[in-house]
N, C-alpha and C positions, 0 to 999 in steps of 0.2 A: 504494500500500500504506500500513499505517499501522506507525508506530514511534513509540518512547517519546522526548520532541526536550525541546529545552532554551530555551525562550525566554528565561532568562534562570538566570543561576547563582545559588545559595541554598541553602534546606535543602528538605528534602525533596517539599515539596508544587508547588515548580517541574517537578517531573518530567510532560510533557502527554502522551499518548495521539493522535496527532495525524496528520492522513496528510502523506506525504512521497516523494520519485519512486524510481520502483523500480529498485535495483541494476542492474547492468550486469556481464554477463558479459567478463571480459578472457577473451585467449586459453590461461592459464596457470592456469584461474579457474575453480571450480564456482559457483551458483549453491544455496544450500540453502532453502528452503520451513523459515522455522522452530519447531520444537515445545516451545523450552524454552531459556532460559539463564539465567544466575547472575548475582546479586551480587557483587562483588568488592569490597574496599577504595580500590580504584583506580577504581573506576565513583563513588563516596561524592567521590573528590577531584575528580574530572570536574566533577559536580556543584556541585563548591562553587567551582568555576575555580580550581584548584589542578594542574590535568592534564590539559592538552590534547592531544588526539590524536595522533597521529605527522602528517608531512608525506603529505596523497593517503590517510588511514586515513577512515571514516566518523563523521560527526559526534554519530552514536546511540552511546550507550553501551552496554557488553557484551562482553567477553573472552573468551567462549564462550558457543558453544551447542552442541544437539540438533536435529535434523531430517530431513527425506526432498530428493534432490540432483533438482531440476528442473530445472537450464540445465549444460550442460556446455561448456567452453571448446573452441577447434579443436583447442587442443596438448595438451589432459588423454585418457590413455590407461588410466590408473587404475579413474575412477569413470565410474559409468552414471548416465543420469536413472531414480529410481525406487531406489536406496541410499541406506539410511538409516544416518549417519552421524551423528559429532560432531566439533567442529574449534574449535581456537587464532583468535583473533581480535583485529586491532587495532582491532576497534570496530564497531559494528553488530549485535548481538546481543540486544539489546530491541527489534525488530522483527517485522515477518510473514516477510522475506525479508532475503537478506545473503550479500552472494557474498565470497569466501574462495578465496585460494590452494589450488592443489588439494594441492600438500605439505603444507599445514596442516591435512589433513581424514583422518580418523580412524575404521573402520571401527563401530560399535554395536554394542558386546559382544554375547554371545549368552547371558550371565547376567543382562542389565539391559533395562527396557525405553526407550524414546528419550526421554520426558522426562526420566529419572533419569542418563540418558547425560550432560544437558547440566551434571552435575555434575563432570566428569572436566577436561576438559583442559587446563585452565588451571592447577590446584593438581599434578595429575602432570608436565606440562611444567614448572612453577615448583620445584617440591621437585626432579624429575631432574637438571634444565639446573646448577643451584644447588647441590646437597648431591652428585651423584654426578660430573659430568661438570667442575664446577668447585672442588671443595671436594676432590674424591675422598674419599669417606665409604667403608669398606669395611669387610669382616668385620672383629669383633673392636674395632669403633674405640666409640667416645663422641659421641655428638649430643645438645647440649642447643637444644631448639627454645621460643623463647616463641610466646605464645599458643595451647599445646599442642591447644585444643579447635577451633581453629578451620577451612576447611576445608583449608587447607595444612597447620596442623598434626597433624590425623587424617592426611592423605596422607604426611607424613613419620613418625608413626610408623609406619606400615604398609611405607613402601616400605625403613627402618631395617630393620625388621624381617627384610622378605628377601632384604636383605644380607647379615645377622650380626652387626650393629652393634646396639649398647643405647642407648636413647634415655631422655633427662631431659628432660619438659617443665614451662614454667611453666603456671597456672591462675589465674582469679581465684574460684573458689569450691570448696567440698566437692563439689556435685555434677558440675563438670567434670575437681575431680582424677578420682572414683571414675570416671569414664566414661573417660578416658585410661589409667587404671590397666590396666582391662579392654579394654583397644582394644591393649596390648601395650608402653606404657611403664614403661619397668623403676623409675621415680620422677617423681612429679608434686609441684611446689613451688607453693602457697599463695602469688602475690608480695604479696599483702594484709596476709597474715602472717608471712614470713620474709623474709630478705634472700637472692636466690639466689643468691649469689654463695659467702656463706656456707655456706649447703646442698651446690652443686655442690663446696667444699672437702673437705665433709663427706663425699658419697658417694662420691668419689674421692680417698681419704685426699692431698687434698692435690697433687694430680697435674692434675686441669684433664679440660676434657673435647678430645677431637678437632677435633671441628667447633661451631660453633653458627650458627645460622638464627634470626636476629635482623628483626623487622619494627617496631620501638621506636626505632631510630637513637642521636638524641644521649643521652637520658636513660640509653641500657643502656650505652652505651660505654664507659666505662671499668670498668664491672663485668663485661661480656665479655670484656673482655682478661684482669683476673684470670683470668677464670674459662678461659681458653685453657691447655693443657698444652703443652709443647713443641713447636716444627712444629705446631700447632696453626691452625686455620685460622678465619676469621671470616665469615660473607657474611650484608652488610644488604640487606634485599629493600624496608625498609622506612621511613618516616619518621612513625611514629605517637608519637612521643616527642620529636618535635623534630629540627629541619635542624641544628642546629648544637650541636659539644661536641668538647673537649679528648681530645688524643689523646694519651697518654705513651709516646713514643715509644721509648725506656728499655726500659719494660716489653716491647712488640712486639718490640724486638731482641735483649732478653736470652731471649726466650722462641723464637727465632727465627720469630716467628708470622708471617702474613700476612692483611692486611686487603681483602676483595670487598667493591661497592660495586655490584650487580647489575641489570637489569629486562631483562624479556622484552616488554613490549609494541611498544619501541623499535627491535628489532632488525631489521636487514633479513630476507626471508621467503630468500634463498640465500646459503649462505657457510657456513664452519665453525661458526661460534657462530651463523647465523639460525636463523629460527623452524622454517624447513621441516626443516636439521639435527635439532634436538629434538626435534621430533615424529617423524622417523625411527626416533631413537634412543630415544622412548619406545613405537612400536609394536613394536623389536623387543626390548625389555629388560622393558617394564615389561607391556603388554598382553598377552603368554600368561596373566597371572598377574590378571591381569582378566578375561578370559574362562573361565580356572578357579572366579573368585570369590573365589582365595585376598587379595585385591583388591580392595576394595568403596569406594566412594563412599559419605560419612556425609551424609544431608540430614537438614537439621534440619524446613523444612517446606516446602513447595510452595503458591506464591501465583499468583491471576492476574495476568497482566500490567497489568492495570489498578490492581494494587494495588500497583504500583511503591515508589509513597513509604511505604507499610507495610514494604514488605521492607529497604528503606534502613534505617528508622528500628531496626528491628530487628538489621541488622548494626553500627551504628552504636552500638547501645547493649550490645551485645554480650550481649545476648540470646538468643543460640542458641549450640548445636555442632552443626560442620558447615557446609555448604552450604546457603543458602536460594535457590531455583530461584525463574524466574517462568514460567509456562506463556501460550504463545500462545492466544489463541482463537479457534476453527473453528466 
């Protein structure tokens, strides 16, 4: 088969098109035929040898996908060959094929069609595992998430939303506040133009928000802890701001706050916090309300697979809102 390989780490244009040996069904293991998968920030650090696979994960990049299940494991009772699915992935997803835990595999809305599927799992598993099952985000509470536009930060405000929690996200322009505004955040801050920390005082007379969903690291840290209310909670998903910064500890304790320090790719696929947990706990909490469509997946745009280092270069320069997909070729 052929998949997206890395002959060597750099920017964009090392991304090759290349064949490579075909997956292996374990017994625990669907095998999926794939029709689509995403971009991820974490696929961009791959790339640049900043983030290497887990131990026994696939050496292709991709976090998720879309697709129809062709090889079925002896001990999977779930799924058939001939189900078209989407599934969590620690790697293997810019491919034609890529076999996946079958706890990590996830029914095909019946609102979406399967390439637009390969939009989901990874940003719904990441904002769940993180803002509800670890943060505990609940009616009534305060979520300030940065990089409001992006494709976790559409899925957090959406899935805020049906909670009953109000959401404050950051933005870097006019036309991604107004596009946040209208996706269902109660306030979108300009960090170009204001200081959020300042702002979140502001629309919380001074009180802090609940939760925050931070993917910036050292640069926001200490303006996330202001910005934290009481019992207030912190989870960094992220290090786009830098590995390292001071942490006042003072402030965390007087606030009685607590700091997450989070990733999903890492996690073993069984156990209370693994990946196959999440995904459970996102089919039965979060997926009714994706198949209603009260739930949508934001793509920004849909590329061939061969256009791999355009779609990089375009998450990269943050260029979109939403999700940019790469679609397999048949």
């Amino acid at each position: 088969m052929y998949a997206i390989t890395l002959p060597s780490f750099g920017g964009p244009e090392v991304l090759t098109w290349a064949e490579v040996d075909e997956p292996t069904c374990g017994p625990g293991e669907v095998v999926i035929d794939v029709a689509a998968s995403a971009v991820n920030r974490a696929d961009i650090m791959q790339r640049q040898g900043h983030y290497p696979p887990p131990p026994g994960a696939s050496e292709v990049p991709g976090l998720e996908c879309s697709g129809v299940i062709s090889e079925v494991g002896s001990e999977v009772t779930d799924w058939a060959v001939g189900d078209e699915v989407c599934a969590l992935l620690a790697g293997g997803g810019y491919a034609e094929r890529v076999s996946v835990p079958a706890l990590q595999v996830l029914s095909r809305p019946n609102q979406l069609d399967l390439v637009a599927s390969a939009a989901l799992p990874e940003v719904i598993c990441t904002v769940w595992s993180n803002v509800v099952t670890r943060a505990g985000l609940t009616a009534g509470d305060t979520l300030l998430v940065h990089g409001g536009s992006s494709g976790i930060g559409t899925m957090a405000i959406q899935i805020a939303g049906l909670l009953g929690a109000s959401v404050f996200v950051t933005v870097g322009s006019k036309t991604k506040r107004d596009f946040c505004l209208e996706l269902g955040a109660a306030a979108a801050i300009n960090y170009r133009e204001e200081d959020f920390a300042e702002r979140i005082a502001g629309l919380t007379a001074g009180r802090g928000v609940d939760v925050i969903l931070d993917n910036m690291g050292a640069a926001y840290l200490s303006r996330n802890v202001s910005s934290l209310a009481p019992d207030g909670r912190l989870v960094i998903i992220g290090m786009q701001g830098g590995r390292k910064g001071e942490l006042d500890m003072g402030a965390l304790l007087a606030k009685r706050a607590s700091l997450h320090a989070t990733g999903l790719r890492g996690r073993p696929v069984k156990g209370p916090s693994g990946k196959g947990a999440v995904v459970a706990a996102v089919r039965e909490h979060v997926w009714p309300s994706v198949e209603s469509g009260q739930i949508r997946p934001i793509i920004d745009r849909i590329l061939p697979m061969s256009e791999a280092a355009e779609a990089h270069r375009v998450v990269e320069s943050s260029a979109h809102m939403g999700k940019v997909l790469l679609e397999v070729p048949r």
